[in-house]
C-alpha positions, 0 to 999 in steps of 0.5 A, a space after each residue: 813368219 811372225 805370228 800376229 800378236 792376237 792370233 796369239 793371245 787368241 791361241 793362249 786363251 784357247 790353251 788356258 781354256 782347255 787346261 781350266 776344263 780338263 788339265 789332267 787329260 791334257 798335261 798327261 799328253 803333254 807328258 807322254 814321250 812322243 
């Protein structure tokens, strides 16, 4: 099912807050292999 257009902006802008606050931590994560 398609995702409401501003659940995702609402989405993006949370993610870009969380890199702008710590990206190291979070990339890093993102990294890791699951």
């Amino acid at each position: 099912m398609p995702v409401p257009r501003h659940w995702k902006l609402h989405c993006n802008e949370h993610i870009e807050q969380l890199y702008n606050k710590n990206w190291i931590p979070v990339s890093a994560t993102c990294m890791t292999p699951s």
